[in-house]
C-alpha positions as CSV (number, residue, x, y, z in Angstrom):
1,X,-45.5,-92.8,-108.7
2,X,-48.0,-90.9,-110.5
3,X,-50.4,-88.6,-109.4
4,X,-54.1,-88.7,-109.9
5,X,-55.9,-85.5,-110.1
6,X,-59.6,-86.1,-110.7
7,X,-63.3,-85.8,-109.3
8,X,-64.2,-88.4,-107.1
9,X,-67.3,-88.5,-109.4
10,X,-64.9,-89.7,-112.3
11,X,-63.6,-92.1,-110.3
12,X,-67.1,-93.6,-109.8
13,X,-68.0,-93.7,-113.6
14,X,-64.6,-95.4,-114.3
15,X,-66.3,-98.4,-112.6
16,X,-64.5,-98.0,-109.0
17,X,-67.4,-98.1,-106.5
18,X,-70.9,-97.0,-106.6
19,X,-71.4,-95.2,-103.4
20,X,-74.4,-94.2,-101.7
21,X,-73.9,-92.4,-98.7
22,X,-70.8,-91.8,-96.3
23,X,-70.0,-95.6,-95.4
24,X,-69.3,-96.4,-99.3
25,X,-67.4,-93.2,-99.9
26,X,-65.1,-94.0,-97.2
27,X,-64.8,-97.3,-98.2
28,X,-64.0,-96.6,-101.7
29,X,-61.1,-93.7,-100.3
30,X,-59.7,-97.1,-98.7
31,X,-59.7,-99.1,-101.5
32,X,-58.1,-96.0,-103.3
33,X,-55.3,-95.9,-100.5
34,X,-54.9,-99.7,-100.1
35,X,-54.2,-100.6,-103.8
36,X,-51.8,-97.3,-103.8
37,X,-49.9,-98.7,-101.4
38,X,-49.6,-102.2,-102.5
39,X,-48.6,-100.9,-105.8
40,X,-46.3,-98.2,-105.1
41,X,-42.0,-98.1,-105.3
42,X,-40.5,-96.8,-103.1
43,X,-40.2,-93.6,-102.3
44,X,-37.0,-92.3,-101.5
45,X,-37.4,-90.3,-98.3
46,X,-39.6,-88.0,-99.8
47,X,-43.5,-88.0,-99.7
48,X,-45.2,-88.5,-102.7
49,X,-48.7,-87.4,-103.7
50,X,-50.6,-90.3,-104.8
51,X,-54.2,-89.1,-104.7
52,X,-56.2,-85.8,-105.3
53,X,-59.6,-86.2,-105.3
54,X,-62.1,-83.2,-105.5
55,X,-65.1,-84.9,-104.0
56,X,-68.6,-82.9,-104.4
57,X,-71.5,-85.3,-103.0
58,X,-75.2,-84.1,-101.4
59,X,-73.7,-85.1,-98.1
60,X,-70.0,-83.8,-98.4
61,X,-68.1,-81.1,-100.5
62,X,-63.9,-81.8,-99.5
63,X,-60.7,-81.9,-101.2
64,X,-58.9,-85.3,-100.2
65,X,-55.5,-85.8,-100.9
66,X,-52.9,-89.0,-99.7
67,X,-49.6,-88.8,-98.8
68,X,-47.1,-91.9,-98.7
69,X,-43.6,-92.4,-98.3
70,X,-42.6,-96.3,-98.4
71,X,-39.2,-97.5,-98.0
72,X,-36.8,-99.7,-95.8
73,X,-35.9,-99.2,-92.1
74,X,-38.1,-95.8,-92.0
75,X,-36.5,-93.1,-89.8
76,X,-39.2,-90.9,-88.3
77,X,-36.5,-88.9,-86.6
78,X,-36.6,-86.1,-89.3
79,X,-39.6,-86.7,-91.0
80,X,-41.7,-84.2,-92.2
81,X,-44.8,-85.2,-91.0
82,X,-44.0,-87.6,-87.8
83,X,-41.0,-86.7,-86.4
84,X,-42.4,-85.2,-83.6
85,X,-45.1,-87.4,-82.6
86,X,-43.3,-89.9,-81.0
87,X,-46.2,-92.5,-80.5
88,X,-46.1,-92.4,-84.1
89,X,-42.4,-94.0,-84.0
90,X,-43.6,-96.7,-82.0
91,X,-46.3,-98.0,-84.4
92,X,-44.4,-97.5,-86.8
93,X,-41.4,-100.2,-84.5
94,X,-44.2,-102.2,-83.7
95,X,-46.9,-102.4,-87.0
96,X,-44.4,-101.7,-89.4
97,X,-46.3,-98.2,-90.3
98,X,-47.5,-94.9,-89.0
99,X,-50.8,-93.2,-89.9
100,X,-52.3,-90.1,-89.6
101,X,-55.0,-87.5,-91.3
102,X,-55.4,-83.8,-90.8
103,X,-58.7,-81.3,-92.0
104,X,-57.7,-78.0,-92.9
105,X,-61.0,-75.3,-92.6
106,X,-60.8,-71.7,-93.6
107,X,-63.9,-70.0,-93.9
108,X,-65.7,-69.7,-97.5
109,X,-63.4,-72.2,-98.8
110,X,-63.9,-76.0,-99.2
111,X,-62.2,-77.8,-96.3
112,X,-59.1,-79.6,-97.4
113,X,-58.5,-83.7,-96.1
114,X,-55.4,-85.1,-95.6
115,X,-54.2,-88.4,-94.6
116,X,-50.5,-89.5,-94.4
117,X,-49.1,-92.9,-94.4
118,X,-45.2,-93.9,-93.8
119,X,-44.3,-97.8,-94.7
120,X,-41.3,-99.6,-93.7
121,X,-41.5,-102.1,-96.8
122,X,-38.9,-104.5,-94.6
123,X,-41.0,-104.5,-91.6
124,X,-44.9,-104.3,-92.6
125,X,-46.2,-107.8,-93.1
126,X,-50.0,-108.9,-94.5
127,X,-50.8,-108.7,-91.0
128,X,-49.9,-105.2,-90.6
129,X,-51.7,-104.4,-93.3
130,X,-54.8,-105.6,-92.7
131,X,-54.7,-103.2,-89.8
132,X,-53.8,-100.9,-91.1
133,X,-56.7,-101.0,-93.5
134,X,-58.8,-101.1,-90.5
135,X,-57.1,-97.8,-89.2
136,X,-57.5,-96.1,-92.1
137,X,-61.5,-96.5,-92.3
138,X,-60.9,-95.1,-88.8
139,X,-59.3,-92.5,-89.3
140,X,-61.1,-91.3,-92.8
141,X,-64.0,-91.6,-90.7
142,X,-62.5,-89.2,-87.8
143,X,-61.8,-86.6,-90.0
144,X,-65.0,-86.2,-92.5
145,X,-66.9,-86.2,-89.4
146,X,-64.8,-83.2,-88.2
147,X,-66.3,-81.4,-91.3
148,X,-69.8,-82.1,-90.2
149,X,-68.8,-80.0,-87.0
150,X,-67.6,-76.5,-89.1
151,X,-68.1,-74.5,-91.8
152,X,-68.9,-75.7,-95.4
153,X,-70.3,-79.0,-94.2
154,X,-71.8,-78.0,-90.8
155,X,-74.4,-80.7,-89.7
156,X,-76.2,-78.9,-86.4
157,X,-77.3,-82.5,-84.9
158,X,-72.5,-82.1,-84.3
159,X,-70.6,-80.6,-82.0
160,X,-69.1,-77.3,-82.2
161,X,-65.4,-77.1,-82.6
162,X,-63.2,-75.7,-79.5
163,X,-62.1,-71.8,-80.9
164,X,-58.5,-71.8,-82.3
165,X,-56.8,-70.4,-79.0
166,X,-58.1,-73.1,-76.6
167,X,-57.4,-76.3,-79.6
168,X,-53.5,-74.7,-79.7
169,X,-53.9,-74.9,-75.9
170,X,-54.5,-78.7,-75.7
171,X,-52.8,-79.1,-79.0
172,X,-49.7,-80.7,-77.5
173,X,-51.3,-82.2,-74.1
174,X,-53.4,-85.1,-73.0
175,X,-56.3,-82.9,-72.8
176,X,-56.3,-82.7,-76.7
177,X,-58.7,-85.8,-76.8
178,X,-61.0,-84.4,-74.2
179,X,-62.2,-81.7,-76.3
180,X,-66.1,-81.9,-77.6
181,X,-65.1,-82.6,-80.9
182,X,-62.4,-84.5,-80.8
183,X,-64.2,-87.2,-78.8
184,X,-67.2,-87.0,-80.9
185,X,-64.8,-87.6,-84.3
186,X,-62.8,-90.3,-82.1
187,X,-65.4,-92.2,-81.1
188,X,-67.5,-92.1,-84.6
189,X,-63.7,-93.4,-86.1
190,X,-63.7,-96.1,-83.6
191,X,-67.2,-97.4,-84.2
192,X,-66.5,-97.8,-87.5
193,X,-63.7,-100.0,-87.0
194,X,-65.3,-101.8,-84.5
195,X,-68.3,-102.9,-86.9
196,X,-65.3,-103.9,-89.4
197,X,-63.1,-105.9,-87.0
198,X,-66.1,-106.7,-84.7
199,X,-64.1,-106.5,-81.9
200,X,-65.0,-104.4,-78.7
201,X,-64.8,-100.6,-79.0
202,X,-62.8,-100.6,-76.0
203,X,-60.3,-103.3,-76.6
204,X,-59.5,-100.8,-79.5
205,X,-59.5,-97.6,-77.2
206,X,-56.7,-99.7,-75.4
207,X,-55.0,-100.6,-78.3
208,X,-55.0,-97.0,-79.7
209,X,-53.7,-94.7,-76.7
210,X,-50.7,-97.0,-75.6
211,X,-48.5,-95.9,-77.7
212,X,-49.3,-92.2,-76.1
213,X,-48.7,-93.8,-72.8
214,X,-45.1,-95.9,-73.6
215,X,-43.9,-93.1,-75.4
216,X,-44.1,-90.7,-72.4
217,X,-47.0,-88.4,-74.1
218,X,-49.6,-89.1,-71.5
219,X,-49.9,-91.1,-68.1
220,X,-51.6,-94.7,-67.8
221,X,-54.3,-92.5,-65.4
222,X,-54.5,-89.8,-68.0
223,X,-55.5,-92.8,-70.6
224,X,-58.0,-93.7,-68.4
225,X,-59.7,-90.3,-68.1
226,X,-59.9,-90.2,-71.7
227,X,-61.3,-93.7,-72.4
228,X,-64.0,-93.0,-69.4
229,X,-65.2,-89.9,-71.9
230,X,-64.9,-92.1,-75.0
231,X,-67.3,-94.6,-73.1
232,X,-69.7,-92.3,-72.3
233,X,-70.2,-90.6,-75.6
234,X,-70.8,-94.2,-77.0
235,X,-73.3,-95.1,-74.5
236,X,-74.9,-92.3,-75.1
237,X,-74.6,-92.1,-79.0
238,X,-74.0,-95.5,-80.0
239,X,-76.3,-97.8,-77.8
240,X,-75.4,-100.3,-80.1
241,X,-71.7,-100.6,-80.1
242,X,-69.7,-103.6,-78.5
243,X,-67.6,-103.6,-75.4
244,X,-65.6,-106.1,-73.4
245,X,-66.1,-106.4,-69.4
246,X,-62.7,-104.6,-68.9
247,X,-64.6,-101.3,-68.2
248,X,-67.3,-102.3,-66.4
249,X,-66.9,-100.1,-63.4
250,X,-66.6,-96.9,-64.9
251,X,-69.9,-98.2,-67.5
252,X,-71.7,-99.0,-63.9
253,X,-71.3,-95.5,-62.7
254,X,-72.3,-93.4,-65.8
């Protein structure tokens, strides 16, 4: 597979998209992704790097790159980049692929974007992708609004990140997605993809952590802590945003 190396600017004059804020870039890094994948060989066990872009806008100076690795009956068990996260492996037995993206900040230095894709090419149907084009304005969403939070890109009107010590803390426990910022990226991921699916932020919530909860990582009530926290920053930030009955006692008492 080849490997594109240019400014996200050239892409735009090639004729790809002409964006206009944030909503249009990620939707163009999609389209970049999407057409990758549906393209691509296989990959033989290895990831390949399909995209580089060096994207300088008014609103946004990042590096963005895209990992994939496609091939049949996918074994996350030693992979490089999911073998841990074992709600991961059940997405992947389930949707036919795993997802996931990744910011890397160091101070004075333009924050690096990563998102990583494994495809089981037997199991993935149109279906499947179709979400997971959904997931991946989600997620691409998730992590540019981390940038707005730190650093090169720091919007004030965002959260502060958690320091190092107390993210490596949670890194590895339910309490991950309680932090500050990572429910202020979440929930901004999950509006998005609400607006796009136009189905109810919460439904998705639901749909999202249980995986976490079937593969052992966090408890049914430990799902529920976090979606109460996820509601309440969208009430409060997004008085717009759709959501089912299902929740309805714990909106009544915020």
């Amino acid at each position: 597979m080849p490997r594109n190396i240019f400014t996200y600017q050239e892409f735009i004059n090639e004729g790809h998209s002409n964006p206009e804020g944030m909503d249009l870039l990620i939707k163009t890094l999609v389209e970049l992704i999407t057409s990758d994948i549906e393209a691509s060989q296989e990959t033989n066990g290895e990831y390949v790097v399909s995209q580089e872009l060096e994207i300088a806008e008014p609103f946004l100076d990042v590096d963005f790159k895209f990992l994939l690795r496609k091939e049949p009956n996918i074994d996350l068990s030693q992979d490089s980049h999911f073998s841990k996260m074992k709600w991961q492996h059940k997405k992947l037995k389930d949707n036919g692929y795993a997802l996931t993206g990744n910011v890397f900040m160091t101070d004075g230095n333009i924050p690096d974007v990563e998102v990583v894709v494994a495809i089981d090419s037997i199991k993935v149907s149109p279906e499947s992708l179709k979400m997971l084009y959904y997931g991946l304005h989600n997620t691409i969403s998730h992590e540019l609004n981390h940038l707005n939070q730190k650093g090169w890109n720091r919007d004030y009107d965002n959260v502060e990140p958690s320091n190092r010590e107390h993210r490596h803390e949670n890194g590895k426990r339910y309490s991950y997605f309680l932090l500050p910022e990572e429910i202020e990226s979440a929930v901004e991921g999950f509006y998005k993809q609400s607006n796009l699916e136009k189905r109810p932020m919460d439904v998705i919530f639901d749909e999202y952590l249980t995986p976490f909860v079937e593969s052992g990582f966090m408890s049914l009530v430990e799902m529920i802590e976090i979606i109460k926290k996820w509601i309440e920053h969208t009430l409060s930030y997004y008085p717009g945003a759709k959501l089912s009955s299902k929740y309805e006692n714990i909106i009544n008492n915020i």
